[in-house]
N, C-alpha and C positions, 0 to 999 in steps of 0.2 A: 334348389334346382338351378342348375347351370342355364343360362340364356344360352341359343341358336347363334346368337352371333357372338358370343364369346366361343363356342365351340369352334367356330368356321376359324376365327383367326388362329387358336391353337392349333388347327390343323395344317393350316397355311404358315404358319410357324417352324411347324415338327415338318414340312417337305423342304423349307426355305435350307432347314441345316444343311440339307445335304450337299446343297450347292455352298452353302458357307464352310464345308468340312471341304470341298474341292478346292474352294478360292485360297484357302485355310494352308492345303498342299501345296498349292500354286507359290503361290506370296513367300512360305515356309524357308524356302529354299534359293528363291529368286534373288538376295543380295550378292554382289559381287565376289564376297571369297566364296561364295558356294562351289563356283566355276571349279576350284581344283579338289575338290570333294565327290564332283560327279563321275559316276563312272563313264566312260565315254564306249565302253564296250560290255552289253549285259552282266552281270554277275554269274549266270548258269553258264553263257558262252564259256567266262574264264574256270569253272568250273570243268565243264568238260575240258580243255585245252591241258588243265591237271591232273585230269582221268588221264589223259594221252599220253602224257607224259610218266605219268605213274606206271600204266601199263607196261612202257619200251623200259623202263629203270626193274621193272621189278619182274624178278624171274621165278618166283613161286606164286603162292595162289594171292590172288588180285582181289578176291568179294571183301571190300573193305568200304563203312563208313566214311568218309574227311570230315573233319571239324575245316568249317570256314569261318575267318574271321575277316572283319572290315575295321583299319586301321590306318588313324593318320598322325602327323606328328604336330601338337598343338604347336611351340614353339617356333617353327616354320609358318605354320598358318598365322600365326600373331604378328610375326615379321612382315608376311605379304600384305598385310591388312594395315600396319603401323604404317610400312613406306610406300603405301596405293604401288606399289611393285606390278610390271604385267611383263608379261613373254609373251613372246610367238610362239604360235601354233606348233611351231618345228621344237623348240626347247622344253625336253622332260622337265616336267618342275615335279617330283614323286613327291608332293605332301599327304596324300591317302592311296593307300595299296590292300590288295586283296591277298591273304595266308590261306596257302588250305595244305591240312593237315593231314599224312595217311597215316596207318600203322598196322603193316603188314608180318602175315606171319609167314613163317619162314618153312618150307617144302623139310621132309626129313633128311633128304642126300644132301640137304648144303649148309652150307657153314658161312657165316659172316660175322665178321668179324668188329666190336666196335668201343673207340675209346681205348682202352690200357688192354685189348684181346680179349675179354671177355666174350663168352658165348653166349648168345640171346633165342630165346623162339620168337620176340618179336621186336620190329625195327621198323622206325619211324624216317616219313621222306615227309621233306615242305617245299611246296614252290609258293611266289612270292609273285605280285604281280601289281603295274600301277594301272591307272584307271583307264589306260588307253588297251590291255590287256597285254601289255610286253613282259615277259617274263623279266624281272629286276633280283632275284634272287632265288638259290634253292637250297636244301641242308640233303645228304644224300649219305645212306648206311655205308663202310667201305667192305669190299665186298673182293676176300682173300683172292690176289691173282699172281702170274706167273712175273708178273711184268720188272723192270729194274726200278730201284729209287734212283729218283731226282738229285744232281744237286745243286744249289742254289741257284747258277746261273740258268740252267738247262730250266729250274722252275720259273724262274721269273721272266724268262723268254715265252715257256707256256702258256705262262699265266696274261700278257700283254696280247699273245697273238688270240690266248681268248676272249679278251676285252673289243678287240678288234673286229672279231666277229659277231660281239654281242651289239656292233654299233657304234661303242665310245671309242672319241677321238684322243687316242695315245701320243701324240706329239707333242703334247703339256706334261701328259703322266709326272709323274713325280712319286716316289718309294717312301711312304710315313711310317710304315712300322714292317717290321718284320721279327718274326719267331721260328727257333727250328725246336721241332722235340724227336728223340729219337724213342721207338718205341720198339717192342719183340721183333726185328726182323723188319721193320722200314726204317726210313726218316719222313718225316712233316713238316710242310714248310707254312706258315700263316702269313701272309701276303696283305699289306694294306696299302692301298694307291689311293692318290690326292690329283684333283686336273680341279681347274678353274671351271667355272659355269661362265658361258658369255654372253658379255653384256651385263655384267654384276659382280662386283668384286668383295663382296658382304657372304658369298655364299658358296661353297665347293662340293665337288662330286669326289666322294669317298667311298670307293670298289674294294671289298674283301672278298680274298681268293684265299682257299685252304687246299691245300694239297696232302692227302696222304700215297705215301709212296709215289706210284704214278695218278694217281688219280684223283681229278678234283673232287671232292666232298660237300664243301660248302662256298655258297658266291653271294654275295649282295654289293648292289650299288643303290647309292640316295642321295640326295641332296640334303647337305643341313647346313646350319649358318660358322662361318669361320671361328674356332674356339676364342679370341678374342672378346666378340659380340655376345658368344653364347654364356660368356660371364658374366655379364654387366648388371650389378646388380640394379633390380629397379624396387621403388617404395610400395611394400607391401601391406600399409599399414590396414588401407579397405579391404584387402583380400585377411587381414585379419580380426579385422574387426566383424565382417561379415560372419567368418570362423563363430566367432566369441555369440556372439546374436544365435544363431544356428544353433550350436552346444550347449548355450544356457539354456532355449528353447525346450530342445529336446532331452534334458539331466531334468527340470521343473515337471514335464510332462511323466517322464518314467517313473518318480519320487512321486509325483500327484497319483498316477493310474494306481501303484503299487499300493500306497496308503489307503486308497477311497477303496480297490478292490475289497484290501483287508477289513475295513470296519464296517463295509458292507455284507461280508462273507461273516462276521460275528455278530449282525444286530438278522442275518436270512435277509436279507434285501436284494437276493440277485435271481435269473432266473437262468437257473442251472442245467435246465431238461432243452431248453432251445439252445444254451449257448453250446452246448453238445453237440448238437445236429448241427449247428455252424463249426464249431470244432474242427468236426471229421468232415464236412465238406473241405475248408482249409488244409487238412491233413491229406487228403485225396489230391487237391491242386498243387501242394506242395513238393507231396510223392512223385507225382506224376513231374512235374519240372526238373527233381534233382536227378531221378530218373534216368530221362530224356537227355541232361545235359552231361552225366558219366556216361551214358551209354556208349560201348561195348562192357565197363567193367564193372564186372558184376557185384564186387565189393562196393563200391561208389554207387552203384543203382539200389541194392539192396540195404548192404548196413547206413552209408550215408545217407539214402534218401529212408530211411526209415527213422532215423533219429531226427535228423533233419526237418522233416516232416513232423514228428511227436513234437517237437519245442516249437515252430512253428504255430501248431494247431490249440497248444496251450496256448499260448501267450497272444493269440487272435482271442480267444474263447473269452482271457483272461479282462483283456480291450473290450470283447463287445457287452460281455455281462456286464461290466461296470459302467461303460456308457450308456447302454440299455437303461438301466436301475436308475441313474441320475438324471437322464433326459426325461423319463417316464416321468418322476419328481417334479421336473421345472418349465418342461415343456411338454406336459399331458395332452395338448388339445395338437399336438403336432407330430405324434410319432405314431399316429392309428392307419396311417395307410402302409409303413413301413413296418409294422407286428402285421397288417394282412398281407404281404407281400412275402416277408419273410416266413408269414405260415400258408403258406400255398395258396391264400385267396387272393388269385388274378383279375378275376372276369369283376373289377372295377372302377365303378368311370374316374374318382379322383389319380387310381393309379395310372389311367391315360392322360391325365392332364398333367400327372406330376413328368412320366416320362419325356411329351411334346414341350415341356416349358425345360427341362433339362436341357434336350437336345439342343433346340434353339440358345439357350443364354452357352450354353459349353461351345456352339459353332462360333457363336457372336465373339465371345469371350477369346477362341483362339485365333481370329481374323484381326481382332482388334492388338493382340501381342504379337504377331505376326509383321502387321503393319507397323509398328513401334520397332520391332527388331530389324527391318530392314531401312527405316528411318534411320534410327543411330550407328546403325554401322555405314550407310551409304553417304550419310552427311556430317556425320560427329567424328570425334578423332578418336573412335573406338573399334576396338579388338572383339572379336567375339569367335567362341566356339561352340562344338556341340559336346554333352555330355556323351562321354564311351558307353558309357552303360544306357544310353537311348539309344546306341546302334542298330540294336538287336535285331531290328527287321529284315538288316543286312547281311546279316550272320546266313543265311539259304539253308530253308528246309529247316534240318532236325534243330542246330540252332536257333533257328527263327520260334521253332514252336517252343524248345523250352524258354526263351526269351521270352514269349509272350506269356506263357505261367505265370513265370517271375514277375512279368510288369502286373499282370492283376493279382497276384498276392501283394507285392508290395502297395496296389491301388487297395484292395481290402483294409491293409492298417493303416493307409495315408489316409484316405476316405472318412474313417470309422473317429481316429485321432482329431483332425481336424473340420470335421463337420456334423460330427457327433458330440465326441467326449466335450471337445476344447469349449463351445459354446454352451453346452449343459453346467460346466465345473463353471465357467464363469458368472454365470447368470445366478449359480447358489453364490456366489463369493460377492462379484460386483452389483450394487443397487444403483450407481451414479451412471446414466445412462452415457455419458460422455464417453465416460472411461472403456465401459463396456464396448464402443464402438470401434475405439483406437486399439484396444486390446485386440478385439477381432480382426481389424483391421493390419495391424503386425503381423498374427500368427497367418493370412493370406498372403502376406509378399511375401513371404518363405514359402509357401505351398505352391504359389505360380511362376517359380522358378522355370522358364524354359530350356535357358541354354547360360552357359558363364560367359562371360564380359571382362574386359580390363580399361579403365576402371574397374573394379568388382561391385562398387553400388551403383552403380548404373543397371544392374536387375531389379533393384528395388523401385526404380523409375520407370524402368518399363513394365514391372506386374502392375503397378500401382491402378490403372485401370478394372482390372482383371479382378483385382484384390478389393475395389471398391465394392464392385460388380456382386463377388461373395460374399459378400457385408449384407448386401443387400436384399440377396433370394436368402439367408439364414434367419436375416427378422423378418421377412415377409413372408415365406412359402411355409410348407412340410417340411419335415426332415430326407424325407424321400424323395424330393425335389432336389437337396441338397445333399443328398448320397450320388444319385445320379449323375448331377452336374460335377461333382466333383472327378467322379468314378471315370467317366467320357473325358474330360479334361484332359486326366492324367494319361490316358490310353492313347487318345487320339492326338497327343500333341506327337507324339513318337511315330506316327504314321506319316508324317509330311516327308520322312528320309527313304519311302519308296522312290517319291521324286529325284534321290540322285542316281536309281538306276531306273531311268524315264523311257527307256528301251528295252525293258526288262522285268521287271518288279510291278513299276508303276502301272502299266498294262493288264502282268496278272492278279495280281493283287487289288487292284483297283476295282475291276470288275467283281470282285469276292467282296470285296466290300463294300462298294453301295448297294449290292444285291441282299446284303445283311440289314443294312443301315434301312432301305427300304423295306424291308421285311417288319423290323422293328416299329418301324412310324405309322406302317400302315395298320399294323394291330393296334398301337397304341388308341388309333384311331376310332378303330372299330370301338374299344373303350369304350370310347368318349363318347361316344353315339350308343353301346349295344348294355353298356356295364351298367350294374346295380349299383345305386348310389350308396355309399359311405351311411348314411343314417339309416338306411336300411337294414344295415347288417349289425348282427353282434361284436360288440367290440373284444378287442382279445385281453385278457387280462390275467398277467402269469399268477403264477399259483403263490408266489411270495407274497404277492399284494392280496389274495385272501388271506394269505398268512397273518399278514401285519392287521387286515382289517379285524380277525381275532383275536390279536394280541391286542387291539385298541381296547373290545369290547370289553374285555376284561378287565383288562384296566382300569377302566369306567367303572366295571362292577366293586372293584377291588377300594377303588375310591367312595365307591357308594357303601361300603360297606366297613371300613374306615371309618368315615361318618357317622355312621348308627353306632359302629362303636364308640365312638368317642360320645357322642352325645346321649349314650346310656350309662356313661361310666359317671361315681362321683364328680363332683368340681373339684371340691376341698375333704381332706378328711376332717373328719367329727371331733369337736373337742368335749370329753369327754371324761370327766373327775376320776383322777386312777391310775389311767392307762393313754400311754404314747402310743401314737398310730402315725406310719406311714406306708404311702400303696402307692404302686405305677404299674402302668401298663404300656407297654411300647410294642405299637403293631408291627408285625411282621410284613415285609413284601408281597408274600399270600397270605392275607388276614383270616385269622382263625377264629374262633367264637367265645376267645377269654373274656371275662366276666369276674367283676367284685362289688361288693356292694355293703354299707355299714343298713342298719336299721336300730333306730334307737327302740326299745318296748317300753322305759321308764327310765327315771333318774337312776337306777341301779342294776339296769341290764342295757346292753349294746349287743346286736347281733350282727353277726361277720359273716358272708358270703362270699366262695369263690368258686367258679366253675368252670369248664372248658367244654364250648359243644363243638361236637365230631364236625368234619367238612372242614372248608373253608369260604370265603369269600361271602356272599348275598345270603345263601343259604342258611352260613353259621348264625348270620350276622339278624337272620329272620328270627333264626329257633332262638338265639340268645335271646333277644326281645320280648319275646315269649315266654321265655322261663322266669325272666326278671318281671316281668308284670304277676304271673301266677306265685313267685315266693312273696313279692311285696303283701299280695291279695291273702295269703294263706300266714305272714307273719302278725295279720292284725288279729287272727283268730287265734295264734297258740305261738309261745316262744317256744316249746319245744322239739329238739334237732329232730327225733325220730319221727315223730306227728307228722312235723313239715319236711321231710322227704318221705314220707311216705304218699302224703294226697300231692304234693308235685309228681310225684311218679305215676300216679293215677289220670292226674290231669291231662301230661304231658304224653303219656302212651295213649293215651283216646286222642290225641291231637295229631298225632304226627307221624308219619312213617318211621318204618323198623330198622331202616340201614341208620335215624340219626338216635343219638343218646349225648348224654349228659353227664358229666363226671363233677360232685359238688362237694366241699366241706362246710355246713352249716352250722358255727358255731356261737352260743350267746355266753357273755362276760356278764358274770352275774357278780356286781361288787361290793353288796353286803353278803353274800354268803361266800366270799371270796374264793370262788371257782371258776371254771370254766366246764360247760355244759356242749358236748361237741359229737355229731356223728359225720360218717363220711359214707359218700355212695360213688365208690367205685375210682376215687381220685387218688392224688399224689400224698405220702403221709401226710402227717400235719409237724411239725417241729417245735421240739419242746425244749429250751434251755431254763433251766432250775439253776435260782442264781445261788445255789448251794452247789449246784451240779459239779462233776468233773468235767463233762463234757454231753453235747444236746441226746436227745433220743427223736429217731423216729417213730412216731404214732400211727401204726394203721389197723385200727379195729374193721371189721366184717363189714362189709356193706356191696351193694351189686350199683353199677348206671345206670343211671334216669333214662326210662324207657325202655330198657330191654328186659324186664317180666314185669309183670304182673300181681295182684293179689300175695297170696301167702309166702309164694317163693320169692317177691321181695322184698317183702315184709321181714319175712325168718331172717334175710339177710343183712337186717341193718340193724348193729350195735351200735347204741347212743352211749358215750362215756363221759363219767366226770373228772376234771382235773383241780387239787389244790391251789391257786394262785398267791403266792407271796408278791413284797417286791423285788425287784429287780430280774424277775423269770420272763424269758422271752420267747413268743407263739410265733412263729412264723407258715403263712401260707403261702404255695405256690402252687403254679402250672405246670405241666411239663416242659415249655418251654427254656425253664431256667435249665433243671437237672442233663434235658439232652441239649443244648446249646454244643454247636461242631465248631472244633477249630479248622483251619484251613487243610489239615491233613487229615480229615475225617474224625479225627477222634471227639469222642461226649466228653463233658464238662462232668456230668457223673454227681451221683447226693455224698461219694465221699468227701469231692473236693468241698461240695455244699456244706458238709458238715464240719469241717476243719475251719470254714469262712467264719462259721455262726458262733463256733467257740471262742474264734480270735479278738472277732469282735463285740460279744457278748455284752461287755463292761459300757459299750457306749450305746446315746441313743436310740431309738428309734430308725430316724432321718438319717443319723452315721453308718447305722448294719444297715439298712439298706442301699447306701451311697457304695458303703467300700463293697458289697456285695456283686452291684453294678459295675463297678469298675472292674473287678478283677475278673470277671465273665466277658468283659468287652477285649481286655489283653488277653484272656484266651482264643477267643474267636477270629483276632486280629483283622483282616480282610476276609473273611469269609462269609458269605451272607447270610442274613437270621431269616430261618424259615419258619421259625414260629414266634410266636406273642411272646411277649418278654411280660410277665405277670405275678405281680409279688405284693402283699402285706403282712405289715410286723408290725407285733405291737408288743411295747413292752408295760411291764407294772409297776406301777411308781408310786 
């Protein structure tokens, strides 16, 4: 039972985040290069201003999506950071700019014309814009007119008086490149202009003007560093050593996940019916992302997000069933609120504590790298940027939302990988607690990667906190504390870049978000105070694990019944004036109810017993027991074979159920009257090699199995025979195990091969025919497994 005051602080925890997820935002963004990342005019604003424009450009039908994207140029920003560089308010410094994208189709009366004259029905415009929302560039269809070509001079006068009007000061200008192509019916002139930036001579404004025919097409101006600087090479060796870290990490992980899936998808160790339903959840989020981010085309919505989404939804499935199987394994006492979460059971209280202790260590957790990152870049001599692919916020609207898909897909396998699998695999490999911690500890400064850095280890300095922190709720908490925390981590670290459109985003987005963020805590809440406690409820427990707990059972029995066999079987064979004996028994993986047994009557008879009862396992292992106690009992009253199966038969069918029976050759070596006195009920011949013979015979006179009738009609059925005995003729009994013995391609070993063995070896021993006998059934079978008793005695006459 949770304490009253343990619950208040978790509550007071889970509301604290919210304001650690604000401070979180705040801090995020606050170190000085951010300044030329932010947008200084909303992103929607410059959005519409590209509708505006898109509209007066485009003279068919206009209902057209944009792709926006938000784009800056690292190299630039590394430079303003390396030489603490600042400008005036007045001086564009365009290191991040806003693309939006249209792609318009084309009316049927018109014609445009584009590249080498090909005709299109659809044609793409891009404007281009820096953060203060100036148009800085645009790409435009050319679009068939009446008008004259340019030439050179007449374009390069156009091309400055449009620079002129865009704002830049021409009295620097300078011509760095120029191209003409002449194409069906124009000329085109490509236009590259060079002016200083002032007040900096490290860095130039570089203007491209295209002209087709009369008409400009395409324009951008930007600031980037003089090709000199922009060479220089600098020492890479942390930016690849970090590489090597990173890639051996992730090659070890995909080689472990693949292998453990496999030998757990071979021994049924997984649990295949939920990882399904997780599956197609991921397949759904997946769809829906790649969807969303081809949209208008419908090849790229349909065929791409449907493949997309299928390997996707595997290789999630593949992830979670095998972390599932191996955590279950090593950390049983710690994944019982995350199987009732993942099966739909909410309503309790440990899943509110686990969620309020997420949220709290995930806010804490990004405040505290937050403050680190704006530490080292504000007072260390480091560089730092954001990752492109953490934009996505930026992206507006339909971008923004398949963005966010993709960040919790990729939080699904980043999550699943490192706070699932990584510490369940370790925990079976590592027992030196040390190691274990440092291990952990590694695969977390890769995971709390915020943002990149130059130096490049200098993010391992800074997650290093962060990365403790994980260390720490993975051996202390749930695993569902540590899904969560992770999950929130990764999502919410990417929300601090509302804050560079603080006019805009930040605003609406902000409010959508703590109204979520509150919504979550305050259930979490109710939890904690309204939920059924964990020991109340049934634990869930997949269907593999009854699985395995029958295959234990079994096994158990299979070993219990091993034992009985073996501990019923002779020790040593009998030495016995006459005749060579030797016998083995080798149980099978499913033990079955083989049986042999010598019984001396007198110095001049030995009686030989072999049998096989029906079933396998405890069962056999019972009825065998039984039957060897009633022939012992019935050989002291009569050596003779027919006698004694017949009151075994009587015995044994008042005793037992009708599905088991018994298959025996009861035969007694009588060696003053040098024969063999032998009847059989219902078993495998008996084998006779006469060492006059040319080759053995099989013996099988009349006889029915022990237990399946009764009185006369068993009775009628069993012939008792006698055999001559010379020396050197050799008796061989078996089970059926030997004759159908499979090789690996299905095929039976068969009484031919058996018979061609016993001729071969005829001339020798005992202990020899049975050894070579052995052997050459073992190269038949080679890897294939023995499903039944391996059961044999031979005796020869000497």
């Amino acid at each position: 039972m949770m304490k009253n005051s343990k619950k208040i602080i978790l509550a007071l925890a889970g509301f604290l985040s919210l304001a650690l997820f604000h401070v979180y935002i705040m801090i995020g963004t606050a170190a000085p290069f951010w300044q030329y990342l932010t947008l200084k005019m909303p992103i929607d604003h410059i959005v519409k201003e590209a509708e505006s424009n898109f509209q007066k450009s485009n003279n068919g039908t206009t209902f057209t999506i944009p792709d926006i994207d938000y784009n800056f140029d690292k190299d630039l920003l590394s430079y303003v950071q390396e030489n603490k560089v600042s400008f005036s308010p007045e001086t564009a410094i365009d290191i991040a700019s806003i693309e939006v994208d249209y792609q318009a189709k084309i009316d049927e009366d018109e014609e445009i014309k584009i590249g080498g004259g090909e005709n299109r029905r659809e044609v793409n415009y891009s404007w281009r814009y820096n953060t203060k929302g100036e148009e800085i560039g645009f790409s435009l269809p050319y679009k068939e007119s009446e008008g004259q070509n340019f030439r050179k001079f007449e374009a390069a006068d156009s091309a400055l008086s449009f620079l002129v009007a865009r704002g830049i000061d021409t009295t620097a200008v300078t011509m760095a490149g120029y191209k003409q192509e002449k194409k069906e019916g124009r000329v085109d002139h490509l236009f590259t202009f060079e002016s200083s930036v002032q007040g900096n001579d490290d860095l130039v404004r570089e203007s491209e003007i295209n002209f087709k025919g009369d008409q400009i097409t395409h324009f951008q101006t930007k600031i980037k560093l003089k090709p000199e600087l922009s060479k220089v090479e600098k020492s890479k060796w942390q930016e690849y050593t970090l590489i090597v870290f990173i890639a051996g990490f992730w090659i070890l992980i995909l080689v472990f996940i693949a292998v453990s899936f496999i030998r757990r998808l071979r021994r049924d160790e997984l649990d295949l019916k939920r990882g399904t339903l997780v599956g197609a959840l991921m397949f759904i989020l997946a769809f829906a992302m790649i969807a969303i981010a081809a949209y208008p085309s419908k090849s790229g919505m349909f065929v791409g997000g449907f493949f997309g989404a299928i390997f996707t939804a595997i290789g999630f499935m593949i992830l979670f069933v095998t972390s599932h199987s191996i955590a279950r394994e090593y950390h049983p006492d710690k994944i019982e609120t995350a199987d009732l979460l993942i099966g739909g059971m909410i309503n309790v209280r440990e899943i509110g504590a686990a969620v309020l202790r997420a949220f709290f260590l995930a806010g804490l957790s990004l405040v505290v790298i937050a403050a680190l990152e704006w530490l080292v870049t504000t007072f260390l001599p480091v560089q730092s940027h954001p990752i492109a692919d953490n934009l996505w916020i930026l992206d507006f609207k339909r971008e923004a939302v398949a963005g966010a898909l993709g960040k919790i897909v990729q939080a699904g396998f980043l999550v699943w990988v490192f706070f699932v699998y990584y510490p369940a695999v370790l925990k079976s490999k590592i027992t030196n607690k040390r190691h274990y911690f440092f291990l952990l500890l590694f695969a977390f400064l890769l995971f709390a990667q915020n943002l990149s850095f130059r130096p490049e280890l200098m993010v391992l300095l800074v997650a290093l906190p962060v990365a403790l922190l994980a260390v720490f709720l993975v051996l202390k908490y749930d695993i569902l504390t540590s899904i969560l925390f992770g999950f929130l981590f990764y999502i919410i670290s990417d929300l601090k870049y509302i804050n560079l459109d603080h006019n805009g985003l930040a605003t609406s987005y902000g409010i959508i978000l703590l109204s979520i963020g509150t919504l979550i805590i305050g259930a979490a809440v109710y939890l904690l105070y309204q939920g059924r406690s964990l020991s109340e409820l049934e634990h869930y427990v997949p269907e593999y694990v009854s699985r395995i707990a029958e295959r234990q059972r079994m096994l158990q029995e299979l070993a219990i019944a091993r034992d009985v066999q073996k501990r019923f079987l002779p020790d040593n064979v009998p030495d016995f004036p006459g005749l060579q004996i030797a016998a083995i028994c080798t149980p099978a993986m499913e033990v079955g109810g083989d049986y042999y047994d010598f019984m001396k009557m007198d110095d001049q008879r030995l009686g030989v017993v072999i049998g096989d009862v029906s079933g396998k396992g405890v069962s056999a292992a019972f009825y065998m027991t039984m039957a060897k106690g009633i022939i012992q009992t019935l050989a002291r009253k009569t050596w003779k074979p027919r006698e004694v199966l017949n009151e075994l038969n009587e015995v044994f069918f008042a005793n037992s159920p009708r599905e088991v029976f018994i298959s025996v050759i009861w035969g007694v070596f009588d060696t003053a009257a040098q024969k063999l006195f032998f009847a059989r009920a219902g078993h495998n011949p008996l084998i006779v090699h006469k060492h006059h013979a040319k080759e053995p015979q099989f013996l099988s006179p009349k006889g029915l199995g022990i237990g399946l009738a009764i009185g006369d009609v068993f009775s009628n059925a069993i012939e008792e025979v006698e055999i001559p005995v010379t020396n050197g003729d050799v008796f061989i009994f078996y089970t059926d195990g030997i004759s159908e013995a499979m090789s690996h391609n299905g095929e039976e070993f068969g009484e031919e091969r058996l018979r061609l063995l016993v001729n071969k070896h005829a001339h020798l021993s005992a202990q020899e025919i049975l050894d070579n006998i052995k052997l050459e059934i073992d190269a038949f079978a080679g890897t294939a497994p023995q499903h039944d008793d391996f059961t044999m005695v031979v005796v020869k006459v000497i």
